[in-house]
LORO-163090 format. One line per field, with one value per residue (C-alpha): residue number from 1; residue in one letter; x, z, y. Coordinates in nm, 3 decimals, always signed. Example, Ala and Ser with C-alpha at 12.3 -4.5 7.8 and 13.67 -1.06 7.14 Angstrom:
2
k	1, 2
r	A, S
east	+1.230, +1.367
up	+0.780, +0.714
north	-0.450, -0.106
***
This chain:
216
k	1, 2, 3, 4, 5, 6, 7, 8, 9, 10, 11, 12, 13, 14, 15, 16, 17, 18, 19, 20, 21, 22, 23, 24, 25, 26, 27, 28, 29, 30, 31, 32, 33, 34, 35, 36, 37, 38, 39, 40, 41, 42, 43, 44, 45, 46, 47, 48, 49, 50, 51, 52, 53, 54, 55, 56, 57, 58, 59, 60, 61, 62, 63, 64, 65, 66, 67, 68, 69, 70, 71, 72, 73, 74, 75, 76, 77, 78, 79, 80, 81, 82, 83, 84, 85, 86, 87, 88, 89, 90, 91, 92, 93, 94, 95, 96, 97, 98, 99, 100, 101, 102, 103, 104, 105, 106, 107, 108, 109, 110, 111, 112, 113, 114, 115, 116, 117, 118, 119, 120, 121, 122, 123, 124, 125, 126, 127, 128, 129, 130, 131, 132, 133, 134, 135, 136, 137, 138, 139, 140, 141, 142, 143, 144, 145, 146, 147, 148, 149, 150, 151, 152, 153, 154, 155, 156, 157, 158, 159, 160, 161, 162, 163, 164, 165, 166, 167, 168, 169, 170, 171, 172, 173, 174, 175, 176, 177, 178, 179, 180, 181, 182, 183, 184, 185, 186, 187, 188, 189, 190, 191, 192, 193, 194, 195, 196, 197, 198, 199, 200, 201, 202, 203, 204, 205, 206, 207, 208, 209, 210, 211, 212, 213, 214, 215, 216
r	X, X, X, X, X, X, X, X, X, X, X, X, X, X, X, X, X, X, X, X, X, X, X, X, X, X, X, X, X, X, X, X, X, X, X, X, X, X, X, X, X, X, X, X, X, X, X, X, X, X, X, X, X, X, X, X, X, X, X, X, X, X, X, X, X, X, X, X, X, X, X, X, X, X, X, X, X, X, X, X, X, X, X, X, X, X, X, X, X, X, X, X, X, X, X, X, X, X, X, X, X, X, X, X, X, X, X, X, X, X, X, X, X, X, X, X, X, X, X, X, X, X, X, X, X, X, X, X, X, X, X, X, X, X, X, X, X, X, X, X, X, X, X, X, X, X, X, X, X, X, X, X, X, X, X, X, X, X, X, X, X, X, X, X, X, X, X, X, X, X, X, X, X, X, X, X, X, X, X, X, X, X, X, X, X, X, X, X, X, X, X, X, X, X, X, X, X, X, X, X, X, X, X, X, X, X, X, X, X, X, X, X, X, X, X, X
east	-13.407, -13.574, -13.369, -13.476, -13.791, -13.756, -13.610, -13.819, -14.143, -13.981, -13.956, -14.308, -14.367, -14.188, -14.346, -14.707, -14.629, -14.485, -14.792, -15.063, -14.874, -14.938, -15.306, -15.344, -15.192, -15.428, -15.679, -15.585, -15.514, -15.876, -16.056, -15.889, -16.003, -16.336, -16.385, -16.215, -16.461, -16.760, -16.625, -16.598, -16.956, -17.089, -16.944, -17.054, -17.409, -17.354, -17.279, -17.539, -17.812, -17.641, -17.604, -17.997, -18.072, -17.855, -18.075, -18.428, -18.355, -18.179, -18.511, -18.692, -18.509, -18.629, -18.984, -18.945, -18.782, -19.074, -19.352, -19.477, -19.618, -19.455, -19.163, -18.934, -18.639, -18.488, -18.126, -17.911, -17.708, -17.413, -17.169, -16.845, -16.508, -16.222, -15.876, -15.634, -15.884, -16.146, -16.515, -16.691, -17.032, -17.182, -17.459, -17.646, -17.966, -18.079, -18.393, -18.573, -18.889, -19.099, -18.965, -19.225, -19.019, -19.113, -19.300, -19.487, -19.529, -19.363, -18.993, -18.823, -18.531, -18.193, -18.214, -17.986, -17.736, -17.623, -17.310, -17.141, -16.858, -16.513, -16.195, -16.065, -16.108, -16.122, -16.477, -16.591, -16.934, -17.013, -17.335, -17.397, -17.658, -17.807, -17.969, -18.353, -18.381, -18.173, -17.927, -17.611, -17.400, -17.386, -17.239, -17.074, -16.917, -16.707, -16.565, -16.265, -16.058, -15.686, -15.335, -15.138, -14.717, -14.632, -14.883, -14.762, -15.144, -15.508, -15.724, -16.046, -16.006, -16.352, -16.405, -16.686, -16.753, -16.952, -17.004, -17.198, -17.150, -16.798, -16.721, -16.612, -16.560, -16.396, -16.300, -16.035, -16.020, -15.827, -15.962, -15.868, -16.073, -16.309, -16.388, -16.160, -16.006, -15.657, -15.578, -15.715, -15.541, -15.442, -15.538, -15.185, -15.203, -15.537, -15.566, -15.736, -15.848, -16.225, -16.315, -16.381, -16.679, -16.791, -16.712, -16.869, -17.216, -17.191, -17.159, -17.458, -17.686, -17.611, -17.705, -17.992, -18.107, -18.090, -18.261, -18.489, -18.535, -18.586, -18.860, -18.956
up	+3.399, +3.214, +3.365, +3.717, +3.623, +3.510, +3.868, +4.014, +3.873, +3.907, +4.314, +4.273, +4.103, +4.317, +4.637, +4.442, +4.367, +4.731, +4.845, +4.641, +4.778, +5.128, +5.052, +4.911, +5.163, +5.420, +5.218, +5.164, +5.555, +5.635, +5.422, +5.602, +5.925, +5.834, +5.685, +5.997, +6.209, +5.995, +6.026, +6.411, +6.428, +6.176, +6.413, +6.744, +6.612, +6.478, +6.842, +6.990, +6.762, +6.826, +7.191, +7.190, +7.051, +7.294, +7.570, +7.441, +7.351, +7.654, +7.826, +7.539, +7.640, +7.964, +7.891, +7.673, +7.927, +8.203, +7.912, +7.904, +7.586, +7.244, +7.420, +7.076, +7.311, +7.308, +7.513, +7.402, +7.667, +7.544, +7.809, +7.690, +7.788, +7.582, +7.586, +7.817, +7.979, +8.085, +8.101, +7.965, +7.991, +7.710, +7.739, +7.410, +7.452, +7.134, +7.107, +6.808, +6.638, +6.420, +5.974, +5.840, +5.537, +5.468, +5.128, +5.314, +5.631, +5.866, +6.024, +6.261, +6.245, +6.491, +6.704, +6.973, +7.136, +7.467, +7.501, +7.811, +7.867, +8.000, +7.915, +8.267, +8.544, +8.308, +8.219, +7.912, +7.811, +7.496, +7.366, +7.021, +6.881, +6.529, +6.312, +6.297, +5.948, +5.878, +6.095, +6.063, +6.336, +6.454, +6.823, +6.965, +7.373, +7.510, +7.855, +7.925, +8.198, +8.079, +8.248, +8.116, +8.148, +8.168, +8.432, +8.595, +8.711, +8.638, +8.514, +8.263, +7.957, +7.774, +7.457, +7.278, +6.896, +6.691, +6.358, +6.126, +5.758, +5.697, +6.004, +6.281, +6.667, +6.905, +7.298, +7.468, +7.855, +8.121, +8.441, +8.757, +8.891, +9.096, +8.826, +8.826, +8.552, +8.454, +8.130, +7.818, +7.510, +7.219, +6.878, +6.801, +7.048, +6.933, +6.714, +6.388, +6.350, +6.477, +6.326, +6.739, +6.679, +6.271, +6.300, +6.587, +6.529, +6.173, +6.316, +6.575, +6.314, +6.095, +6.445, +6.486, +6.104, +6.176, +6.516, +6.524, +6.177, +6.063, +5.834, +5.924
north	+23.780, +23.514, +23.220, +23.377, +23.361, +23.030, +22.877, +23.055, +22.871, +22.537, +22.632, +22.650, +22.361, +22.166, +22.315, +22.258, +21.870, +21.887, +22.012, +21.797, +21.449, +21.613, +21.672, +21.358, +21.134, +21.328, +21.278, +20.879, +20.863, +21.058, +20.815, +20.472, +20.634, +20.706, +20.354, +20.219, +20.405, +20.244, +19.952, +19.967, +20.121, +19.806, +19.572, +19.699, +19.679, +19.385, +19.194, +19.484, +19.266, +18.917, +19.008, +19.145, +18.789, +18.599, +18.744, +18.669, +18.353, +18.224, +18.329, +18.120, +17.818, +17.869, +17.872, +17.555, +17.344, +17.425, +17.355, +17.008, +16.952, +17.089, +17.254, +17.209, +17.083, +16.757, +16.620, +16.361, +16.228, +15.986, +15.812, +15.610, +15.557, +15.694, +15.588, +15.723, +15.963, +15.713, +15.780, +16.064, +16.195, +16.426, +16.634, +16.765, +17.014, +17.117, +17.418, +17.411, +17.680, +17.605, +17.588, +17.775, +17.808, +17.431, +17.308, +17.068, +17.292, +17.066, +17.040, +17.283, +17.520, +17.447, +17.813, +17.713, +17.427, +17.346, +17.097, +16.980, +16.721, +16.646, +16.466, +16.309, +16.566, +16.878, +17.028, +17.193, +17.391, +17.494, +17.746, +17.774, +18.050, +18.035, +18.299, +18.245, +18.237, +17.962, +17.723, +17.902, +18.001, +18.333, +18.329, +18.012, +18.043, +17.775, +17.789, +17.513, +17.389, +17.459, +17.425, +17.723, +17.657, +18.023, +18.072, +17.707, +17.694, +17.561, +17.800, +17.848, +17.988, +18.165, +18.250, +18.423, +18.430, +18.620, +18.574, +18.835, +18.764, +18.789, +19.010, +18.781, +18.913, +18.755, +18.742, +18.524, +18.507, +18.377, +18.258, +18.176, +17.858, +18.129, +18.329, +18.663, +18.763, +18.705, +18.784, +18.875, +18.790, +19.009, +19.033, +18.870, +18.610, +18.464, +18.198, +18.275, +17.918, +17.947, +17.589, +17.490, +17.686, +17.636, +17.289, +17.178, +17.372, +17.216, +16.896, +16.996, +17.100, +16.783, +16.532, +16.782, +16.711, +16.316, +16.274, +16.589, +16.713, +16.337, +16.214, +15.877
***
């Protein structure tokens, strides 16, 4: 009688453990999803607000480039020739606000970049956005002529990025040469390597600092 006794607990101990993993992996799973879901809600806001920005200050730039005095714009336009792909023409707009957060109350703050150019016949436009209280990137756009193999055609590729802290969005798309979309690339296709964007509006920012920003 006792040893029944005794198997019989150790079923239910064994059932009880069995159950308890259960309940905790549902509870392990349950909490992934829910920070998964926060995650996805943080981000969406996240290009919501950058997206929000984009807007207003497009229509910003606007307004500067039809004012004639103080319109805190300037364009750079550089022409060369490069070798093997012969001349180029480069096209820098750069929008600028006021630095309030300057000691001696002058200088302005790098809000937002507009870059145009081409190697040989193929044609590429660039956008970067900047968070207004300091010049860090937090959306950059870039639309490119590309050949594409597997495609055996010409076609546009554009790409978005947005950048909020240390969560980073971002779109791939391919284009035929009229506009209608193609493709978009997965998340395993992409290539993780964003410094296109970071390096380039670091190297904006720095040309912005010399000729705008400048104290002579």
């Amino acid at each position: 009688m006792i040893f029944i006794l005794y198997l019989q607990t150790e079923i239910l101990t064994k059932k009880l453990i069995e159950i308890m993993k259960k309940l905790f992996l549902s509870l392990v799973a349950f909490a992934i999803c829910c920070t998964a879901s926060a995650q996805n809600a943080q981000q969406k806001e996240a290009i919501n607000n950058i997206r929000e920005r984009y807007s207003s200050v497009l229509e910003w730039t606007k307004e500067m480039k039809e004012m004639q005095e103080t319109n805190n714009c300037c364009t750079i336009v550089i022409n060369r020739v490069l070798g093997g792909s012969g001349p180029q023409e480069k096209k820098i707009e750069l929008f600028f606000s006021n630095d309030d957060s300057r000691d001696n109350g002058w200088g302005w703050l790098l809000t937002f970049a507009r870059v145009s150019y081409n190697y040989a016949a193929r044609n590429y436009y660039e956008e970067y956005l900047f968070a207004e209280e300091k010049a860090e990137p937090i959306f950059a756009y870039r639309l490119s002529d590309e050949y594409i193999s597997e495609m055996n055609k010409d076609v546009k590729q554009e790409e978005r990025l947005y950048i909020n802290d240390a969560v980073v969005y971002y779109e791939n798309k391919i284009l035929d040469l009229e506009g209608k979309l193609l493709k978009t690339k997965k998340a395993s296709e992409l290539n993780e390597d964003n410094s296109w964007a970071t390096a380039t509006a670091e190297s904006i920012k720095n040309l912005f600092d010399q000729v705008v920003n400048k104290v002579y």
